[in-house]
ZAROFI-822410 format. One record per residue: residue in three letters; residue number from 1; x, y, z of N, C-alpha, C in turn. Coordinates in steps of 0.05 Angstrom, whole numbers, plus 32768, in hexadecimal, padded with zeros to 4 digits. Example, Ala and Ser with C-alpha at 12.3 -4.5 7.8 and 13.67 -1.06 7.14 Angstrom:
% ZAROFI-822410
  residuo  num   n.u   n.v   n.w  ca.u  ca.v  ca.w   c.u   c.v   c.w
      ALA    1  8108  7F8E  809C  80F6  7FA6  809C  8108  7FBE  809C
      SER    2  8101  7FD3  808E  8111  7FEB  808F  8102  8001  809D
% end
This chain:
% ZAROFI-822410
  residuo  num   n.u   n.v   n.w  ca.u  ca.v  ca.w   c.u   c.v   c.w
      UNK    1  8011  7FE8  8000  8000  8000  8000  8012  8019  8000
      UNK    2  800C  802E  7FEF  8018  8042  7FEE  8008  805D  7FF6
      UNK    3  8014  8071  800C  7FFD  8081  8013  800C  8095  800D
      UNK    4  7FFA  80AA  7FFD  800C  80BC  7FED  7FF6  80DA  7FF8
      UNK    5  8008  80E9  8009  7FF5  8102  8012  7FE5  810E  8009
      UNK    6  7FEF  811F  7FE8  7FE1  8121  7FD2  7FD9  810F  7FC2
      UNK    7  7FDB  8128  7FA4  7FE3  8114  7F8C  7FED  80FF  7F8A
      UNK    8  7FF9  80ED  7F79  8012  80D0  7F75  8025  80EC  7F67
      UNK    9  803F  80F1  7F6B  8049  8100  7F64  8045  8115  7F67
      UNK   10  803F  8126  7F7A  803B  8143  7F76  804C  815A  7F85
      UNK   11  8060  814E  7F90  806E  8155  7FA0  8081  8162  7F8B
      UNK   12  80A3  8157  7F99  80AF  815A  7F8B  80B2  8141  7F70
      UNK   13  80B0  8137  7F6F  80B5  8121  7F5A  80B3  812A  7F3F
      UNK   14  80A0  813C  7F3F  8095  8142  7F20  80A6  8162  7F1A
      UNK   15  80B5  816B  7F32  80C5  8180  7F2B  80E4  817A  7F29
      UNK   16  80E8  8162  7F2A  8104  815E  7F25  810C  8158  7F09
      UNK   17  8128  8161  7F0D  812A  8155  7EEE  812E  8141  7EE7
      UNK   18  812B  812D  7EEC  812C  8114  7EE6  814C  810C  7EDC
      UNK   19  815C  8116  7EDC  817B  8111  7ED1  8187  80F8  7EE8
      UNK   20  8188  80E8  7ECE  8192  80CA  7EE0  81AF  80CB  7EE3
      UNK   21  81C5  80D8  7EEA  81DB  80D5  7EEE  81E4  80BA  7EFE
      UNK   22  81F0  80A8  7EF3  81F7  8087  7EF6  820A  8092  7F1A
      UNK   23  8216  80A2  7F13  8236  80A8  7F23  8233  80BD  7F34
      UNK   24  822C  80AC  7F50  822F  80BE  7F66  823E  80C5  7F7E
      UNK   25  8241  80D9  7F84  8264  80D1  7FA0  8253  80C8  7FBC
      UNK   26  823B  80CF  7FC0  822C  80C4  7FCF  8222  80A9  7FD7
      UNK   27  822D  8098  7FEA  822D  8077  7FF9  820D  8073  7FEB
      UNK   28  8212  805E  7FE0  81F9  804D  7FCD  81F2  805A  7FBE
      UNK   29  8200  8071  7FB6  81E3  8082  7F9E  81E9  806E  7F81
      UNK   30  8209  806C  7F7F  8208  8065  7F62  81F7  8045  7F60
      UNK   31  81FC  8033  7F6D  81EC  801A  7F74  81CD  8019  7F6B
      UNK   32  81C7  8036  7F79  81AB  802F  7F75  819E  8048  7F5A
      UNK   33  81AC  8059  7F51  81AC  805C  7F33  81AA  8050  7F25
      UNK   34  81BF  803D  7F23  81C2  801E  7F1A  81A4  800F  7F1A
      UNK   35  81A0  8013  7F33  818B  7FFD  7F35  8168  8008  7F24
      UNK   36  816C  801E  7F2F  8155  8032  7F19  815D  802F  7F07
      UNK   37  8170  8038  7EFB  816E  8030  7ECF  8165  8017  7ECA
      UNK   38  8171  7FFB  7ED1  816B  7FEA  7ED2  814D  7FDB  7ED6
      UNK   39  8142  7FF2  7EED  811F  7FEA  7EEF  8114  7FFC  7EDB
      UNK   40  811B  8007  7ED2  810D  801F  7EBB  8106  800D  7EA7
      UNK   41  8126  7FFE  7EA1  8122  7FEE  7E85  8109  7FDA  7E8B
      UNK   42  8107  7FCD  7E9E  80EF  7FB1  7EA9  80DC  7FC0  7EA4
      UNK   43  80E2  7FD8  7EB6  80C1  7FE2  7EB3  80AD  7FE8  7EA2
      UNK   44  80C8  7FF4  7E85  80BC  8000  7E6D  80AF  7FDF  7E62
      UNK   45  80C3  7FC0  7E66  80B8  7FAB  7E56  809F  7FA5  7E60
      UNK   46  809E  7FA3  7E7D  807A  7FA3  7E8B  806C  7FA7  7E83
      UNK   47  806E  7FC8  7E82  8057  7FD6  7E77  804E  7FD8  7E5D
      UNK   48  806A  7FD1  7E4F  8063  7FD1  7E32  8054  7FF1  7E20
      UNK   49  806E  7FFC  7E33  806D  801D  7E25  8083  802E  7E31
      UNK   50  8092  8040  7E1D  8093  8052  7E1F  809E  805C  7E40
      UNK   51  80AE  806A  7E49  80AD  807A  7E66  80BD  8090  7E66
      UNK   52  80C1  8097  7E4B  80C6  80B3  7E48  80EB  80B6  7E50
      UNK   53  80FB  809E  7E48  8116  80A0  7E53  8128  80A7  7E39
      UNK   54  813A  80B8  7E40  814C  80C3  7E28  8166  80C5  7E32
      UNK   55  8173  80B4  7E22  8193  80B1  7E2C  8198  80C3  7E14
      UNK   56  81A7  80CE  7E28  81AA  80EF  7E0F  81C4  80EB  7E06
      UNK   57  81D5  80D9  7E06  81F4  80CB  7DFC  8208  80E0  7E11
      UNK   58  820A  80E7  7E2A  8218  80F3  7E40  8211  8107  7E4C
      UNK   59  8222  8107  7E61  821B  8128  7E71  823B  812D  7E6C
      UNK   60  823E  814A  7E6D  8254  8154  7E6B  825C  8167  7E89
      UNK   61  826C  815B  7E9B  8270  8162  7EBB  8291  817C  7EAA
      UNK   62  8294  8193  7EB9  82AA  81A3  7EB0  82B2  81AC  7ECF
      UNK   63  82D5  81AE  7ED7  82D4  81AF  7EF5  82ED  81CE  7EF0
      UNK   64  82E5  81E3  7EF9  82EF  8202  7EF3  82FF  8206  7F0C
      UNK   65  8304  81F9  7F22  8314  81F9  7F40  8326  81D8  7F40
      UNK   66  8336  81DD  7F4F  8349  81C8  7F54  8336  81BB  7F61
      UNK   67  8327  81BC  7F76  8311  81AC  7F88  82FE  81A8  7F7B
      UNK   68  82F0  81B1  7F62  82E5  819B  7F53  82F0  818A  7F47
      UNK   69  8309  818B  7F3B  8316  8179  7F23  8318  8161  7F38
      UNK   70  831F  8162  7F52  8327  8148  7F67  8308  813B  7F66
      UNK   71  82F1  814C  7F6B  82D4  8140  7F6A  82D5  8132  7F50
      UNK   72  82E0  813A  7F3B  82E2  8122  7F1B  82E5  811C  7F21
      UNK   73  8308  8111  7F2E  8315  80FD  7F2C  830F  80E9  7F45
      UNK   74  82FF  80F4  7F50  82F8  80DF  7F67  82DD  80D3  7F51
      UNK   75  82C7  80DA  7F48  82B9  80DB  7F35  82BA  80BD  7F1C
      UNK   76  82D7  80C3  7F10  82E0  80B0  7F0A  82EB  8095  7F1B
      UNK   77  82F6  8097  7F30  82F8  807A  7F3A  82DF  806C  7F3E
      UNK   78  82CC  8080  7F4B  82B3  806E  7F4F  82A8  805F  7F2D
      UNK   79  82AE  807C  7F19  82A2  8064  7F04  82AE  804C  7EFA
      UNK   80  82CD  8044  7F09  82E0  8035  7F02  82DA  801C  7F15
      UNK   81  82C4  8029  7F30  82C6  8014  7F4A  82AE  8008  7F3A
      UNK   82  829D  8010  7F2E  827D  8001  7F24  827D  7FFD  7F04
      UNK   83  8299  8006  7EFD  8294  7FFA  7EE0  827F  8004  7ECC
      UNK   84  8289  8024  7ED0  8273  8039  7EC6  8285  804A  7EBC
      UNK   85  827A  8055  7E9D  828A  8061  7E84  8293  807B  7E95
      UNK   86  82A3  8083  7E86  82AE  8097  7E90  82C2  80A4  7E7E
      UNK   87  82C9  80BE  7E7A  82D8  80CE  7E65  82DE  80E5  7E62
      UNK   88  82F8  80E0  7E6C  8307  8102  7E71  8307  8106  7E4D
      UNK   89  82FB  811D  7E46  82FF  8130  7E2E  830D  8151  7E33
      UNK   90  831E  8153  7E11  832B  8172  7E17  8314  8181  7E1B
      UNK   91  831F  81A4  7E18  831B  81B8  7E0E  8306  81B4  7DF7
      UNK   92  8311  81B0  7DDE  8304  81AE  7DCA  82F0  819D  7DC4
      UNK   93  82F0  8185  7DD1  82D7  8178  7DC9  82C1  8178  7DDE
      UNK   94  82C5  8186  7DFC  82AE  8196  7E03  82A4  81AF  7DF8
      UNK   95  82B2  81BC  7DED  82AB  81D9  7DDF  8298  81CE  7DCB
      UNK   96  82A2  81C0  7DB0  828D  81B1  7DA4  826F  819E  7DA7
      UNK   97  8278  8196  7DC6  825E  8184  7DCF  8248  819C  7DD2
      UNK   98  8257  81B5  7DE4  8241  81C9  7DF1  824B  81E5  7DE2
      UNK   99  8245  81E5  7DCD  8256  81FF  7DBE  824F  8222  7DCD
      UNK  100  8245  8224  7DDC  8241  823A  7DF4  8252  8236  7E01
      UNK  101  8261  8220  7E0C  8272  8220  7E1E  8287  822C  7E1C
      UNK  102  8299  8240  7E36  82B3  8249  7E2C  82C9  8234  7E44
      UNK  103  82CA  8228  7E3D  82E1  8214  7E48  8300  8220  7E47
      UNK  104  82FF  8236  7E4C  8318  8240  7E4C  832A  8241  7E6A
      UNK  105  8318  8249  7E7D  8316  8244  7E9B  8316  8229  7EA8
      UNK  106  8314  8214  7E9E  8301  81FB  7EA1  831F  81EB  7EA6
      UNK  107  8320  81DF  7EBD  833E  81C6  7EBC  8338  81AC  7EAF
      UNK  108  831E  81A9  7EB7  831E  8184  7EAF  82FF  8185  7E9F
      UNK  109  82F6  817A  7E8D  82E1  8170  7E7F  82DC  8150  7E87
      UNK  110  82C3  8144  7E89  82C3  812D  7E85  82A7  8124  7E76
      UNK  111  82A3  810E  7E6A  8289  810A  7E5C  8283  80E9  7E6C
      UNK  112  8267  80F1  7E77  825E  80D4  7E83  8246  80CA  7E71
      UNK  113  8253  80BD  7E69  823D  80B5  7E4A  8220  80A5  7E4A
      UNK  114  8221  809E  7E69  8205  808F  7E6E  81F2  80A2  7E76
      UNK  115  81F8  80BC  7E79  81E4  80C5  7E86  81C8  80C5  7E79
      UNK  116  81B3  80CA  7E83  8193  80C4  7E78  817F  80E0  7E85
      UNK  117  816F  80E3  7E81  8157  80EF  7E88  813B  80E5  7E85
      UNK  118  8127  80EA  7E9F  810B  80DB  7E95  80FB  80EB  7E9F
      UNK  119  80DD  80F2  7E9A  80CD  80FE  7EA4  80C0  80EE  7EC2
      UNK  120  80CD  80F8  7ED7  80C2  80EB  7EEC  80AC  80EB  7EF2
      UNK  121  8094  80FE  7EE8  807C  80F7  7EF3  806F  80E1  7EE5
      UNK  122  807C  80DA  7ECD  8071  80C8  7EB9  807B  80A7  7EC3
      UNK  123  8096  80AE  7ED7  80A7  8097  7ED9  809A  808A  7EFC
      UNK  124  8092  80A1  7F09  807C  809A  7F21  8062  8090  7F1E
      UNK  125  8057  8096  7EFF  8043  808F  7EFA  803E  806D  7EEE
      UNK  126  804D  806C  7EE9  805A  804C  7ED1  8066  8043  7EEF
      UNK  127  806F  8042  7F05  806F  8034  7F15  805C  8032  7F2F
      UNK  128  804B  8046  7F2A  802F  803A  7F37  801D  8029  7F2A
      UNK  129  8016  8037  7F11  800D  801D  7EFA  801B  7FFB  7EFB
      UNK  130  8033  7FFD  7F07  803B  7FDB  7F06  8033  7FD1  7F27
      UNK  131  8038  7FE4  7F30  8029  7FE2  7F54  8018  7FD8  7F4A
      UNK  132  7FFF  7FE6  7F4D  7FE8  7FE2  7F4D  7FE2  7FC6  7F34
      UNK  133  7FF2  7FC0  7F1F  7FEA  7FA9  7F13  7FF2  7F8D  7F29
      UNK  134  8004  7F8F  7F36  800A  7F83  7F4A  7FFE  7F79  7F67
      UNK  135  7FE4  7F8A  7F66  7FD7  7F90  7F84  7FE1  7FA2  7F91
      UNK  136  7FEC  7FB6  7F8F  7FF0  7FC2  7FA4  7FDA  7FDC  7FA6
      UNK  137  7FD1  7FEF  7FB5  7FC5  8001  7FBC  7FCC  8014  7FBD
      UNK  138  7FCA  8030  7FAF  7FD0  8049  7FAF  7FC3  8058  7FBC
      UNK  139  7FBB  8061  7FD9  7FA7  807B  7FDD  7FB0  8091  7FDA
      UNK  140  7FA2  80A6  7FCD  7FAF  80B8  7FCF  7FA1  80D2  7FE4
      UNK  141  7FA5  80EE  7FE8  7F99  80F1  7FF4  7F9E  80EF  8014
      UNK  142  7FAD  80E4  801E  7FB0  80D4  8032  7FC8  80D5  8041
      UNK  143  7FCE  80E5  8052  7FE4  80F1  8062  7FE2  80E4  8078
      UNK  144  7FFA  80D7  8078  8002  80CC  8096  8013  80DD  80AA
      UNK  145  7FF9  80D8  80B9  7FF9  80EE  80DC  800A  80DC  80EE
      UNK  146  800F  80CC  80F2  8020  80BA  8104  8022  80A8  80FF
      UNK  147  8044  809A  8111  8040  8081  8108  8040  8073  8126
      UNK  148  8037  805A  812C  8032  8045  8142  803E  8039  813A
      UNK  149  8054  8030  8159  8065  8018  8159  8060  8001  8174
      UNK  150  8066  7FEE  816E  806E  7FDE  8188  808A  7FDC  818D
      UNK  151  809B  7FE7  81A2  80B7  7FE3  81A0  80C4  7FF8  818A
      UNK  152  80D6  7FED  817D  80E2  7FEF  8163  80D7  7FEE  8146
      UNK  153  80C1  7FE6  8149  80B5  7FD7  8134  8095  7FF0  812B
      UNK  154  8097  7FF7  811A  8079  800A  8112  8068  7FEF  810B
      UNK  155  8057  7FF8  8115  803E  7FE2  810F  8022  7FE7  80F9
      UNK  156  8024  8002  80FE  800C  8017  80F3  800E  8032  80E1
      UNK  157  8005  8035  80D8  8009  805A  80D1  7FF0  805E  80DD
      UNK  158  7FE8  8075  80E5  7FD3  808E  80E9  7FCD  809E  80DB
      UNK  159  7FBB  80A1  80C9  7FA8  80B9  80B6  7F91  80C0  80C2
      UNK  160  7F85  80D1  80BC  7F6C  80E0  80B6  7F5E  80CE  80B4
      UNK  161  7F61  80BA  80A7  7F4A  80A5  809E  7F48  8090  80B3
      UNK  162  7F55  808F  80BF  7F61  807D  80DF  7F7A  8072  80D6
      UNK  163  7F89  8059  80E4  7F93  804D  80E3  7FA1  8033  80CF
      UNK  164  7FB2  8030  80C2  7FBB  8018  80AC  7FD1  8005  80BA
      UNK  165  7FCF  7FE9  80B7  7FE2  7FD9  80C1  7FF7  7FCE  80A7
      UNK  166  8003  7FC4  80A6  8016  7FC0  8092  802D  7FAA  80A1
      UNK  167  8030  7F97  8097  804A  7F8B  809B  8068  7F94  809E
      UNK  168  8065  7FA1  8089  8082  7FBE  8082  807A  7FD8  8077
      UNK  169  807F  7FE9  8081  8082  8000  807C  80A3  8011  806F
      UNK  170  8097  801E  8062  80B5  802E  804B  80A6  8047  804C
      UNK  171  80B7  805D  8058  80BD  8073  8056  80BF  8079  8040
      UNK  172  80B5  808B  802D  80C2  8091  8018  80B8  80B9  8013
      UNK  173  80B2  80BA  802E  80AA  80DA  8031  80BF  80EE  8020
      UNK  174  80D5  80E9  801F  80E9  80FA  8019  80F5  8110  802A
      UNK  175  80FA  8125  801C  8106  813D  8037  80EE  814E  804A
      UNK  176  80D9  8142  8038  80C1  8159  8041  80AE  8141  8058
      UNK  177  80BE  8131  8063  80B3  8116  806D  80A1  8122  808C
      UNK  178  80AE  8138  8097  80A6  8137  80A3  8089  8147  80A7
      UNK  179  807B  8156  8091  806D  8164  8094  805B  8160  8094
% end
């Protein structure tokens, strides 16, 4: 069961930009990037449509301070620790990729060639559609006022509407979790 305060997406989800960057310096991010592209692809065969994903052939990262160029190059080992493309480029063939760019200031260029983009509200939406083909329950509407535990263990949420029990419960409030 999924209890969604508003809308299904109305939060932030549908204002992000959806830019899938594979390569993160952040503990599990690249893992589970990984693991999102990978359910995108299942998801799109499921559904048997479409989810609005465009691998745009790279992102172009440019580092103008000595303390970014170390953020590349730390950048790069991680795509060397997961076995993820990676490509220091000059001057010239970032000026060509982004012909506005003045890379004259710029120490290091790199091109990460997996990067993608998707319309998240479309990509929240295509994974409630496989929920729900699955059994699961969407309310929406439905803001959870507390939660009940025994011990350690939550047993319940609290709404407006009374009380829900659940086996497991997942947080997936985000930063605005608490409001």
């Amino acid at each position: 069961m999924l209890l969604e305060r508003r809308e299904l997406a109305s939060a932030t989800t549908p204002r992000a930009a959806g830019l899938i960057r594979l390569l993160s310096s952040k503990q599990g991010q690249t893992a589970l990037k990984s693991c999102t592209r990978e359910s995108i692809g299942k998801l799109r065969e499921k559904l048997g449509e479409p989810l609005g994903l465009h691998e745009v052939g790279g992102g172009l990262l440019v580092a103008s301070s000595v303390a970014s160029a170390r953020k590349l190059e730390d950048l790069e080992q991680l795509a060397i620790e997961h076995e993820e493309d990676f490509s220091w480029i000059d001057r010239s063939e970032a000026e060509e990729l982004v012909p506005w760019l003045d890379g004259s200031k710029v120490r290091k260029f790199t091109l990460l060639p997996n990067e993608s983009f998707i319309d998240p509200y479309l990509l929240a939406a295509s994974y409630a559609k496989e929920s729900r083909q699955h059994g699961a329950v969407l309310k929406t509407e439905c803001e959870v006022k507390g939660l009940l535990k025994i011990g350690h263990q939550i047993t319940r949420v609290r709404t407006r509407e009374g009380s829900i029990s659940a086996g497991c419960f997942i947080d997936a409030a985000g930063f605005r979790g608490e409001k």
